[in-house]
Gaussian input, Z-matrix of N, CA and C with variables (Angstrom, degrees):
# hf/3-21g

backbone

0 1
 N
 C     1     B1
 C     2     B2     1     A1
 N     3     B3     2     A2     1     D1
 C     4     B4     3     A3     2     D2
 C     5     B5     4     A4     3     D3
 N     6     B6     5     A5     4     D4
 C     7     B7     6     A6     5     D5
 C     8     B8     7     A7     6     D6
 N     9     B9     8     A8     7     D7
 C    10    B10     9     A9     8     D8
 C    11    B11    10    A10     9     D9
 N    12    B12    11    A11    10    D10
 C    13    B13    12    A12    11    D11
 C    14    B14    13    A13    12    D12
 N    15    B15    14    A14    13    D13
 C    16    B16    15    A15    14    D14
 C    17    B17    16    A16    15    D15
 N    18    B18    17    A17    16    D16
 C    19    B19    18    A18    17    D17
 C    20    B20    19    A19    18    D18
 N    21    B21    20    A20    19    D19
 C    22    B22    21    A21    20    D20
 C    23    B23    22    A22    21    D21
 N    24    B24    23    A23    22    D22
 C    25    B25    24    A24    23    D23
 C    26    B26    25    A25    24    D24
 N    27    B27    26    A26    25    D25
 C    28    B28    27    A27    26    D26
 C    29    B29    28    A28    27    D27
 N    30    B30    29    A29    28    D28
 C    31    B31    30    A30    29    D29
 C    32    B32    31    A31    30    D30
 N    33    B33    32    A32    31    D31
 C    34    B34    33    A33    32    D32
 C    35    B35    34    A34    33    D33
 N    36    B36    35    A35    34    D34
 C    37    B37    36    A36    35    D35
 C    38    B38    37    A37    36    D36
 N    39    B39    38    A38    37    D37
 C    40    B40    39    A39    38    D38
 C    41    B41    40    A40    39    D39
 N    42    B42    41    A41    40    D40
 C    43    B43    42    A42    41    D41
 C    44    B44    43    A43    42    D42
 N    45    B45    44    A44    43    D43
 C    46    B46    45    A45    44    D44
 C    47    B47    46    A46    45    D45
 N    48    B48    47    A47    46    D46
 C    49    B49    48    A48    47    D47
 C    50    B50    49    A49    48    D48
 N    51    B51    50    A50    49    D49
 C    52    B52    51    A51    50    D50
 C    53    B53    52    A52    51    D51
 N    54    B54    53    A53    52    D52
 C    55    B55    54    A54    53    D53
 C    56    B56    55    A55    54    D54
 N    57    B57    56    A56    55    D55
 C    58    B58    57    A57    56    D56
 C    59    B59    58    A58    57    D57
 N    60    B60    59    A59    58    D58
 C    61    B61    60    A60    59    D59
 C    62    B62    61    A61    60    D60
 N    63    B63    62    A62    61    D61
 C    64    B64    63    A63    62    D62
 C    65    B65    64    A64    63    D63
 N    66    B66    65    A65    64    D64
 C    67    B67    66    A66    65    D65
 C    68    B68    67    A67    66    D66
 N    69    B69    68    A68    67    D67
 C    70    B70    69    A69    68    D68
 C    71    B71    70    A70    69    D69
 N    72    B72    71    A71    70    D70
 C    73    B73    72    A72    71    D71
 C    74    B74    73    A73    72    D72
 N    75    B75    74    A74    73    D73
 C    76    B76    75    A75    74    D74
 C    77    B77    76    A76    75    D75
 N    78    B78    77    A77    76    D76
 C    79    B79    78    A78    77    D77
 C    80    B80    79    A79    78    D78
 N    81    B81    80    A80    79    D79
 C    82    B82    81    A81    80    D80
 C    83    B83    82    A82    81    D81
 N    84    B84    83    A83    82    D82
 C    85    B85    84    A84    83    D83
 C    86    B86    85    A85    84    D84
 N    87    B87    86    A86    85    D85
 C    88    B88    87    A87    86    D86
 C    89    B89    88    A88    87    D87
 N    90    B90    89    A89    88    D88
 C    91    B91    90    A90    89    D89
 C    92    B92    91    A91    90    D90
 N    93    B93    92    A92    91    D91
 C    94    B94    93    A93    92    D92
 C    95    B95    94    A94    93    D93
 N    96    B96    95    A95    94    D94
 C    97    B97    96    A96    95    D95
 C    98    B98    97    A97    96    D96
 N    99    B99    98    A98    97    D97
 C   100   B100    99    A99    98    D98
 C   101   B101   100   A100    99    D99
 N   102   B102   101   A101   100   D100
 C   103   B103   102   A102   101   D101
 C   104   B104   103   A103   102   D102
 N   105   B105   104   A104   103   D103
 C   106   B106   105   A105   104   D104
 C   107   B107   106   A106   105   D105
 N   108   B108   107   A107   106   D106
 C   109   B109   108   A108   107   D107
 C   110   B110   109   A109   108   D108
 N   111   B111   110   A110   109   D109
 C   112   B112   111   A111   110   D110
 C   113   B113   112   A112   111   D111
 N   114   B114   113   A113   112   D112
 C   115   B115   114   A114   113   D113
 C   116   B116   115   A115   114   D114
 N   117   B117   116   A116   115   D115
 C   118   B118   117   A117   116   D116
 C   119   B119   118   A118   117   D117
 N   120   B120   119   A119   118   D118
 C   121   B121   120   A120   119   D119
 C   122   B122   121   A121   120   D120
 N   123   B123   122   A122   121   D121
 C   124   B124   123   A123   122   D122
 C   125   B125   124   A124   123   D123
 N   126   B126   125   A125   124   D124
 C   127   B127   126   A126   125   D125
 C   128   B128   127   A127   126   D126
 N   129   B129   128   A128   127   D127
 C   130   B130   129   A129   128   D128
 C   131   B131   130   A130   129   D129
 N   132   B132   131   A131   130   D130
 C   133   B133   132   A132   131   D131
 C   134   B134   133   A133   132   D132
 N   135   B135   134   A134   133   D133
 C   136   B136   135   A135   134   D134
 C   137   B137   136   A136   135   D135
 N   138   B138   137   A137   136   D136
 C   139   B139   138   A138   137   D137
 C   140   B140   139   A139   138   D138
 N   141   B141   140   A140   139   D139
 C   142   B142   141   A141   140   D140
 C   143   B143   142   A142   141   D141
 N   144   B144   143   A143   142   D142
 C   145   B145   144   A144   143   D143
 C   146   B146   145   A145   144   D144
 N   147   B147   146   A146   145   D145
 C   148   B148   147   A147   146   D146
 C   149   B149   148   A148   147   D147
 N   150   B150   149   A149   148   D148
 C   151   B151   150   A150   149   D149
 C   152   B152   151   A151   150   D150
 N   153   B153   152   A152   151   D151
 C   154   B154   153   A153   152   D152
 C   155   B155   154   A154   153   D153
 N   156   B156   155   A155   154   D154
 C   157   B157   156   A156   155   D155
 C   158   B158   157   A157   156   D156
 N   159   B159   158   A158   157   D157
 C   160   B160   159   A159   158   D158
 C   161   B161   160   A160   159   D159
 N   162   B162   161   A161   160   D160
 C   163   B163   162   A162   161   D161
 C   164   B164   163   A163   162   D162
 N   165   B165   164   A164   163   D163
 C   166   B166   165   A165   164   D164
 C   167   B167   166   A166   165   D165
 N   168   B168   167   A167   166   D166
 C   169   B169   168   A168   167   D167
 C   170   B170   169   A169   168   D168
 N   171   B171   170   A170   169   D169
 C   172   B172   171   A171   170   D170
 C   173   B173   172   A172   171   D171
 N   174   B174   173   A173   172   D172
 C   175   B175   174   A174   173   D173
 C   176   B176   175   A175   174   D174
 N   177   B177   176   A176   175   D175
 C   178   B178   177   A177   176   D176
 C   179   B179   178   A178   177   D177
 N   180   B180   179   A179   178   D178
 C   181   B181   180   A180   179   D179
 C   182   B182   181   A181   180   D180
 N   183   B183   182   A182   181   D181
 C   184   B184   183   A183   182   D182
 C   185   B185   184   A184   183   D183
 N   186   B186   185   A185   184   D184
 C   187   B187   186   A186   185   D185
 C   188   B188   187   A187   186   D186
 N   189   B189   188   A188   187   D187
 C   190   B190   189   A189   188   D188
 C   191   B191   190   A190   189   D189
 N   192   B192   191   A191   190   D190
 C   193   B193   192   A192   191   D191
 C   194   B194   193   A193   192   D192
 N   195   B195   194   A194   193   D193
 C   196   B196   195   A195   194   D194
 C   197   B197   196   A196   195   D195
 N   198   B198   197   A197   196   D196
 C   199   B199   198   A198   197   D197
 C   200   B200   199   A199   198   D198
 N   201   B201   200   A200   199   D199
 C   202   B202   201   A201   200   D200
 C   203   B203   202   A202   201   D201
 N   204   B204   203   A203   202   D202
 C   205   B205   204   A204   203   D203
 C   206   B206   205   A205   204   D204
 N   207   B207   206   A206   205   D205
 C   208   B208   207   A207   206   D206
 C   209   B209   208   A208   207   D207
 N   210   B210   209   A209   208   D208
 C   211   B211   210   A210   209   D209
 C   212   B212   211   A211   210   D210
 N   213   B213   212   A212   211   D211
 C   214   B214   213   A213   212   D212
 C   215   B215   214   A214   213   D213
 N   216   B216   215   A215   214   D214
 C   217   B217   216   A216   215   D215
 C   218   B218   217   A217   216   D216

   B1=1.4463
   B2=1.5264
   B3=1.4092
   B4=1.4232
   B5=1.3489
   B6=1.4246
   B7=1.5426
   B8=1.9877
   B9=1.3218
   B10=1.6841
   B11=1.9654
   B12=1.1139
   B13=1.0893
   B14=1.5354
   B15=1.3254
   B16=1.7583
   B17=1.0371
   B18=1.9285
   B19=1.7916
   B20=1.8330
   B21=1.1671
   B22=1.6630
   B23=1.5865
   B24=1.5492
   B25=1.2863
   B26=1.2930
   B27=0.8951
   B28=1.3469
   B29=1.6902
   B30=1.7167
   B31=1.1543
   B32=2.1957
   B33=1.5067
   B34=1.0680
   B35=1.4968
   B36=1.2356
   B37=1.5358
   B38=1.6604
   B39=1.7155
   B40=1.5071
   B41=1.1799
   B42=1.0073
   B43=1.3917
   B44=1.5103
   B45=1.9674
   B46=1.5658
   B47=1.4860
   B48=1.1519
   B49=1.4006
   B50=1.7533
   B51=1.6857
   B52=1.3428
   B53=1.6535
   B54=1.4990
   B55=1.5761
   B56=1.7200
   B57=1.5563
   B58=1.3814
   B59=1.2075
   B60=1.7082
   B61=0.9402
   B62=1.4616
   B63=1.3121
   B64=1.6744
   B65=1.4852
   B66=1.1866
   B67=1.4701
   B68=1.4467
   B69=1.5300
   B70=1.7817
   B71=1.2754
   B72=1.4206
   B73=1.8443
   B74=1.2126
   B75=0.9558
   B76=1.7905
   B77=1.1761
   B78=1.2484
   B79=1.5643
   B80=1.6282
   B81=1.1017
   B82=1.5203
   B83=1.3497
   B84=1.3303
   B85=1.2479
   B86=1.6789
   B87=1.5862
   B88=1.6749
   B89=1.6134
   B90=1.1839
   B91=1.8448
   B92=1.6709
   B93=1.5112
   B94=1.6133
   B95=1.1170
   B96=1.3469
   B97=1.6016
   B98=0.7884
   B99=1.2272
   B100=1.9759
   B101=1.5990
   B102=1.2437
   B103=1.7616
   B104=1.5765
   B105=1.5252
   B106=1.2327
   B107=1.7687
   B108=1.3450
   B109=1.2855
   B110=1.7546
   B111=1.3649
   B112=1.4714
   B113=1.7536
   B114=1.3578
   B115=1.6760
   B116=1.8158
   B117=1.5879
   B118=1.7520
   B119=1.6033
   B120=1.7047
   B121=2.4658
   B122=0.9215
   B123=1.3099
   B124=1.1166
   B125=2.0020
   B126=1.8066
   B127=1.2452
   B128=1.4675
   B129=1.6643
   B130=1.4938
   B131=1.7445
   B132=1.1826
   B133=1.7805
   B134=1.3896
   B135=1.1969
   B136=2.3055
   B137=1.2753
   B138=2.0104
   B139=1.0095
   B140=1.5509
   B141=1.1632
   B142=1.5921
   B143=1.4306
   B144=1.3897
   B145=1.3041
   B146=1.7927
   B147=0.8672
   B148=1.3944
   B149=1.6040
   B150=1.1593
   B151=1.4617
   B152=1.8006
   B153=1.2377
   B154=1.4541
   B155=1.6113
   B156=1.7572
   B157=1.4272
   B158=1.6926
   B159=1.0464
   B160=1.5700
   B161=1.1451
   B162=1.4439
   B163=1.0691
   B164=1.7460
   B165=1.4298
   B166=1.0815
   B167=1.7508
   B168=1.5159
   B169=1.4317
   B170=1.6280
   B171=1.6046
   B172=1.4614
   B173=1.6229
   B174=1.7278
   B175=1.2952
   B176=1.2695
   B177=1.1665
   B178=1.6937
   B179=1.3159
   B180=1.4091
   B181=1.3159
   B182=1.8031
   B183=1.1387
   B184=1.4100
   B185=1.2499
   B186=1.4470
   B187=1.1702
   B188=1.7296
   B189=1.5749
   B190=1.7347
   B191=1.3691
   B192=1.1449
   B193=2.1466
   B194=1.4397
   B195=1.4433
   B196=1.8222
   B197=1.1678
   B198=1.6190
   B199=1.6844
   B200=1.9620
   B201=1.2000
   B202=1.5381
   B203=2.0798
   B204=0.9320
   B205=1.3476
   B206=1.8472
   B207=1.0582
   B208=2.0243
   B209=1.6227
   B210=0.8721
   B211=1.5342
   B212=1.6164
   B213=1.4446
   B214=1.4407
   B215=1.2371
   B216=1.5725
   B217=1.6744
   B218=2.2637
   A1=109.16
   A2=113.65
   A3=112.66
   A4=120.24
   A5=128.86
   A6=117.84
   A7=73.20
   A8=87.78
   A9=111.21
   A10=123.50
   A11=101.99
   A12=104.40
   A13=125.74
   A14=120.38
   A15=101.85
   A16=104.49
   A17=114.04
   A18=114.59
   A19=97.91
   A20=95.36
   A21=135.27
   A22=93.07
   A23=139.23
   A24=123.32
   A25=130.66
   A26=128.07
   A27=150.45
   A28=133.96
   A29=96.95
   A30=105.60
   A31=99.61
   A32=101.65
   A33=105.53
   A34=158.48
   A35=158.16
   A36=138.64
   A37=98.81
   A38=90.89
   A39=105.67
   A40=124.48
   A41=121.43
   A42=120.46
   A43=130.05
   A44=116.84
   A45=104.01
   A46=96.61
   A47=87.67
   A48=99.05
   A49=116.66
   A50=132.85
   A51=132.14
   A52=101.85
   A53=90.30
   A54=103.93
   A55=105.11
   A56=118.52
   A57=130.71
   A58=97.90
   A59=152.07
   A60=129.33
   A61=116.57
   A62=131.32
   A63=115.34
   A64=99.54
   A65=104.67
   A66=137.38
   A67=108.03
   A68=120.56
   A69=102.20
   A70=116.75
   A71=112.41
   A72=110.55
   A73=122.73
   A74=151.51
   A75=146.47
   A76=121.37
   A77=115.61
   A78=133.25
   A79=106.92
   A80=147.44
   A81=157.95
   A82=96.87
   A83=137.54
   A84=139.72
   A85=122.16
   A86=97.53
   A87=110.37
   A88=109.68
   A89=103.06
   A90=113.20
   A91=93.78
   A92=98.84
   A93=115.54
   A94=112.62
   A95=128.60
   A96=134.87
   A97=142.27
   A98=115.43
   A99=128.57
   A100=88.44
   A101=122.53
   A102=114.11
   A103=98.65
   A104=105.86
   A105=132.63
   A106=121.26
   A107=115.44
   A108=95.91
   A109=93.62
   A110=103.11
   A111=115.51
   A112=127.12
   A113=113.71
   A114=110.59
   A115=100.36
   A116=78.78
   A117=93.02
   A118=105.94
   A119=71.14
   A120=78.82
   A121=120.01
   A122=148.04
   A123=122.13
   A124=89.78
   A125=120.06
   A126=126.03
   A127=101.81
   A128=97.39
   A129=105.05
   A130=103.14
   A131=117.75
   A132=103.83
   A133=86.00
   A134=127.24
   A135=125.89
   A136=106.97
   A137=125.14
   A138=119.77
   A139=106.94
   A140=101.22
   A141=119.34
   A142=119.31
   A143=118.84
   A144=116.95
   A145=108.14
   A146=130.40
   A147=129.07
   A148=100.13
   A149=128.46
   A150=139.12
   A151=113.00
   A152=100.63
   A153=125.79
   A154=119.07
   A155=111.41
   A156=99.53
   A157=82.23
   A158=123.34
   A159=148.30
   A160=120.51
   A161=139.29
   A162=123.98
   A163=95.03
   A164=122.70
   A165=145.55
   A166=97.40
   A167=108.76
   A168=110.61
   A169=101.98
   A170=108.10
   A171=104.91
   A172=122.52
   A173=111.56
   A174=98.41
   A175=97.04
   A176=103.79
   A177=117.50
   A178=108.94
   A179=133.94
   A180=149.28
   A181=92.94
   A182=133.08
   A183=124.25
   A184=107.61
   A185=137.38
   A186=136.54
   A187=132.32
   A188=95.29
   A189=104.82
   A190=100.64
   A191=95.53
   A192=119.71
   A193=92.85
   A194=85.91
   A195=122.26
   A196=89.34
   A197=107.78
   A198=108.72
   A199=90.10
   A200=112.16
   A201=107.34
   A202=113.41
   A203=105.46
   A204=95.81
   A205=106.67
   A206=104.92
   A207=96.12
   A208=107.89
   A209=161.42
   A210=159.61
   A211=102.42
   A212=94.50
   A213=108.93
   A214=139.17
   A215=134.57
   A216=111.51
   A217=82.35
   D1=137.13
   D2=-173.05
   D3=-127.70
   D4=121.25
   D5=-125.40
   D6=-126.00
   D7=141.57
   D8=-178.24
   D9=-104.21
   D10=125.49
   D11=-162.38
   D12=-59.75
   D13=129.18
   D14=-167.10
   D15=-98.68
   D16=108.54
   D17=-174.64
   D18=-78.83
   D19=167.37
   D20=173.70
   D21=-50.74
   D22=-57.42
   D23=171.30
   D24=-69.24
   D25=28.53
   D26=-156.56
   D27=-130.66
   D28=-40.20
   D29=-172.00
   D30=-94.96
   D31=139.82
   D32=158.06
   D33=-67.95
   D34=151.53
   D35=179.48
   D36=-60.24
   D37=133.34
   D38=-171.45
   D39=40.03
   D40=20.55
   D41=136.61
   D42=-49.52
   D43=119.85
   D44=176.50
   D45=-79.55
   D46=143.76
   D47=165.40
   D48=-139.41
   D49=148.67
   D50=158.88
   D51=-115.72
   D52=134.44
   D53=178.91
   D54=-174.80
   D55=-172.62
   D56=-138.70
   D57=-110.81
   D58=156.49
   D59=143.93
   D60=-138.86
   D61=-174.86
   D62=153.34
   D63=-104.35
   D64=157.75
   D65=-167.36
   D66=-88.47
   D67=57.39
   D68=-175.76
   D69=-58.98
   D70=-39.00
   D71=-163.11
   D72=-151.73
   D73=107.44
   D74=151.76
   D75=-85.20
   D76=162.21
   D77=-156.82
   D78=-154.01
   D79=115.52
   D80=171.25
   D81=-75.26
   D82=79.94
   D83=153.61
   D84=-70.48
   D85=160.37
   D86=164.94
   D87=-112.62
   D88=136.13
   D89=170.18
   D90=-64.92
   D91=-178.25
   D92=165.42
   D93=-66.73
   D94=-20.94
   D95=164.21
   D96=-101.46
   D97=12.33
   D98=158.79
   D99=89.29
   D100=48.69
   D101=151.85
   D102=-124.82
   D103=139.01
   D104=162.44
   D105=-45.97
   D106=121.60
   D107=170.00
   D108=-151.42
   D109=164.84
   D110=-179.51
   D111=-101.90
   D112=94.87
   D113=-174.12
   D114=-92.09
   D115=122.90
   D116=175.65
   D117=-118.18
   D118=144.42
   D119=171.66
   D120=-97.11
   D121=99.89
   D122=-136.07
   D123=-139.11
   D124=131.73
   D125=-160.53
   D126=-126.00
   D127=155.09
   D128=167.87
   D129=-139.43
   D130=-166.54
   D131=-165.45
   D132=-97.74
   D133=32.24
   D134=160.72
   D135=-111.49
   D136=-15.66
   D137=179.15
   D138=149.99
   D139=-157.88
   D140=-177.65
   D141=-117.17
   D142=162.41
   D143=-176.46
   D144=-152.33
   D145=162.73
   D146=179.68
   D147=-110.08
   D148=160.78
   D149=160.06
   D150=-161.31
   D151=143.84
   D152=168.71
   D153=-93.67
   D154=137.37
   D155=-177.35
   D156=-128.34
   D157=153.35
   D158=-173.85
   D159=-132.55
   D160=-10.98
   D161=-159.26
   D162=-142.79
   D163=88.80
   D164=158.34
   D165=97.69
   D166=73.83
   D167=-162.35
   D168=-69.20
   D169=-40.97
   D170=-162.79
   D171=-77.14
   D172=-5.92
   D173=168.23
   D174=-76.04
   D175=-71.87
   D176=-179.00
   D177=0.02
   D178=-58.22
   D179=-165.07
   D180=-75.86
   D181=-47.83
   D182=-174.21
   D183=-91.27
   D184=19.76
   D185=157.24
   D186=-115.41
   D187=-20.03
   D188=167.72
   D189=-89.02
   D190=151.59
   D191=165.87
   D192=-119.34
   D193=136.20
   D194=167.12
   D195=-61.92
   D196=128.67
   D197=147.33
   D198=108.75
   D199=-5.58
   D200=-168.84
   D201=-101.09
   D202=158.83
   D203=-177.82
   D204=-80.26
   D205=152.82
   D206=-172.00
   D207=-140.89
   D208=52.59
   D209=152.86
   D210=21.03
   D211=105.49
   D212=160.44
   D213=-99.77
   D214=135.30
   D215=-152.42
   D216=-143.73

């Protein structure tokens, strides 16, 4: 079985989706309420996409490398 890659032009609003990406950028942000969260840029060769991580931003942040491929679900 040969499983097809789901690019960045492709996916819909709110749509779940799991798929591959490269890792352009992260950022350790604060909400308006002093909680930590992680904004990643995250690209495929259709484009770019933004994403938010919430749920234990600051390891998260000391365990991805910029520039790396990262599985998004």
């Amino acid at each position: 079985m040969k499983l097809m890659k789901l690019m960045k032009k492709d996916i819909k609003p709110n749509e779940l989706i799991t798929s591959f990406f490269a890792l352009e950028s992260m950022k350790l942000r604060k909400s308006k309420n002093q909680k930590n969260f992680l904004e990643l840029v995250m690209q495929d060769k259709t484009g770019k996409i933004k994403g938010y991580l919430w749920d234990n931003p600051v390891v998260a942040a000391a365990m991805l490398k910029e520039k790396s491929i990262i599985k998004v679900k």
